[in-house]
Structure formats: C-alpha cells, structure tokens
C-alpha positions, 0 to 999 in steps of 0.5 A: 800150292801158290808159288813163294814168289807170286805172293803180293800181300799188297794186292790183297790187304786192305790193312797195310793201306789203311793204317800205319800203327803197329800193334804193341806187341810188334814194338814190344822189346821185352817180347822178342826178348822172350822169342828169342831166349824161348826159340833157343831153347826150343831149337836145342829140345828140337836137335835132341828128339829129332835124332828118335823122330828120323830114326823111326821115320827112315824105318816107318815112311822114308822120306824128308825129316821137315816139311815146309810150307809157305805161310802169310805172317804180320800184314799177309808177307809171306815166309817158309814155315818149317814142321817135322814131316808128319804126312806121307810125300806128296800130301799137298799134291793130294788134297783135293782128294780129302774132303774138308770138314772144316767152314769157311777159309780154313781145312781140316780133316779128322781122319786125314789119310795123308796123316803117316802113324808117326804123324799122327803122334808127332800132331798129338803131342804138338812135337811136329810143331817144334821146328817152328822155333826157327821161324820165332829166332829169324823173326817170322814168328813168335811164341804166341801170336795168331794162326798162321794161315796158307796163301791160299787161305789168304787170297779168299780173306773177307776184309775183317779177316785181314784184321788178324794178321796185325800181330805175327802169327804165333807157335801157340795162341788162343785157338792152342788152348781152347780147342785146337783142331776141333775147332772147324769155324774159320769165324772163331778162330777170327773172333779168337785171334782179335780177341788175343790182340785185345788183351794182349801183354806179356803176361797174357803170352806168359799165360797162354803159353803156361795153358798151352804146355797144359793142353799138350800134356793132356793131349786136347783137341789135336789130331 
C-alpha cells in the first residue's frame, strides 16, 4: 500500500487545475447537516454491535477489531477509511496472490480467501461499513456520495475518471443500490458516479439512502 504521506493528489488531478467551482452538494449546509445528525446516529449503532462483532472476533480470527486503509476523497486528498476488520492479518500484503476479477482500476474477488467466516457476514450485511461514520462526522465522507477508491487506484486514473472525485465520496451511493460488488467494470461505476453528480439533491441522497437500507436487508449484490 502507498504511504499516506507520499500521496500528491496534485501530481495526479487534472481536475484541481482545471476548475475552481465546487459542486453543490460540497457548499450544501443542509446536506452536512444531514452527515452529521446521520453519522451520530450511526456511530451510536456502531459502539453498540461492535461489542458481539469483538467477541466473536477474539473467539473466531484474533486480531484488530478495525482496519484501516488509506483512500482518496474530494479532489484525490487522501484520508484513513476505517471498516470493522473483515480479513485475516496481513490481507493487503497478500494481494497479489488473489486473482482480480474485476476490469479496469478496480479489484474484486468473488471468493476472496483473505474473507475470515465473520468477514464474509460483516460484507453481506454491509455491518463492516459502519465505522465509516466517522469519516462522515470528521468530514472525509458523506452519507452518500461516490466510491471512495485506493491511492493505487488513483495514481492509474485516465483524466475523466478524475471527474469522479468532484463530490466526497459517500457510505452509500449509486453503485450501493444497483448492484454492489457484482459490479466488476471500473467504466460503470464511473458512469454511475457522474450520473449521482448530475441529479444530485437532498432528496435524491434521501432516496438512495431509503434504496440503500433496502438492498442491505435483502442482501443484493455484496460479498
């Protein structure tokens, strides 16, 4: 993994020169107002089952409750996203051993190995995401946004890809609600993220995030 501190997303965005407007949802009060009473809520959900997801960690795959990882937000800055842990120690440093099934600047597996048996649970039913909250309260994040990708994805980004990162990147978003993990074309969740900047409005977030509760209880399209 890339180190936090080498990360220039100025050496990389074509974006951050080209324009200096932001998008609308960046200036949007009422929209951080939403992030910030959701992600209290949420942190409060997460203190609560974190306390079963421990327990049965310690007793299943010892090691850290959370993991983190360094991802790119609005313009390619670079921040620490926090998940509960749901691979074994060591995933990242394994990788390269696991074939990616995915095209373009993206990786997906669908049997990823590195996946623990409580991991696989805490990724169907999206609790491994939780922690995200915080990143949302420290304003990193938001409810929903975009995709938020690694450095290494981002230092292969094609200049429209950049396009992408003109909103923060999101808990939940249009790749969430039509089709989650299975989808493994880099292109589409690209398409999907410039099309959630187009319509985007509170009551759009408000709708995705209604769609979003939806797919989690069904269980659609994650692994």
């Amino acid at each position: 993994m890339t180190a936090y501190s080498s990360f220039n997303p100025n050496l990389y965005s074509p974006t951050v020169t080209l324009t200096n407007s932001l998008h609308p949802s960046i200036r949007s009060k009422l929209k951080r107002g939403m992030d910030i009473i959701g992600a209290i809520v949420g942190l409060m959900i997460t203190v609560i089952i974190a306390i079963p997801i421990m327990i049965i960690m310690v007793i299943s795959d010892p090691g850290p409750l959370l993991y983190s990882q360094v991802r790119c937000g609005l313009h390619g800055r670079p921040f620490r996203i926090w998940k509960f842990r749901s691979m074994v120690v060591g995933a990242d440093k394994m990788k390269h051993l696991v074939k990616n099934e995915a095209k373009g600047h993206i990786f997906k597996n669908t049997n990823d190995p590195r996946i623990t048996s409580l991991g696989a649970f805490l990724r169907k039913s999206s609790l491994d995401e939780f922690p995200q909250f915080w990143n949302v309260l420290m304003g990193d994040m938001s409810l929903v946004g975009t995709r938020p990708p690694t450095v290494d994805e981002v230092e292969k980004y094609d200049r429209h890809h950049w396009e992408r990162l003109n909103v923060k990147p999101g808990i939940t978003g249009e790749w969430q609600v039509n089709g989650r993990s299975s989808i493994k074309n880099f292109e589409d969740i690209v398409k999907m993220d410039l099309h959630y900047q187009n319509k985007w409005s509170l009551w759009y977030d408000l709708n995705l995030i209604f769609k979003t509760v939806l797919v989690v209880v069904n269980k659609s399209g994650a692994y």
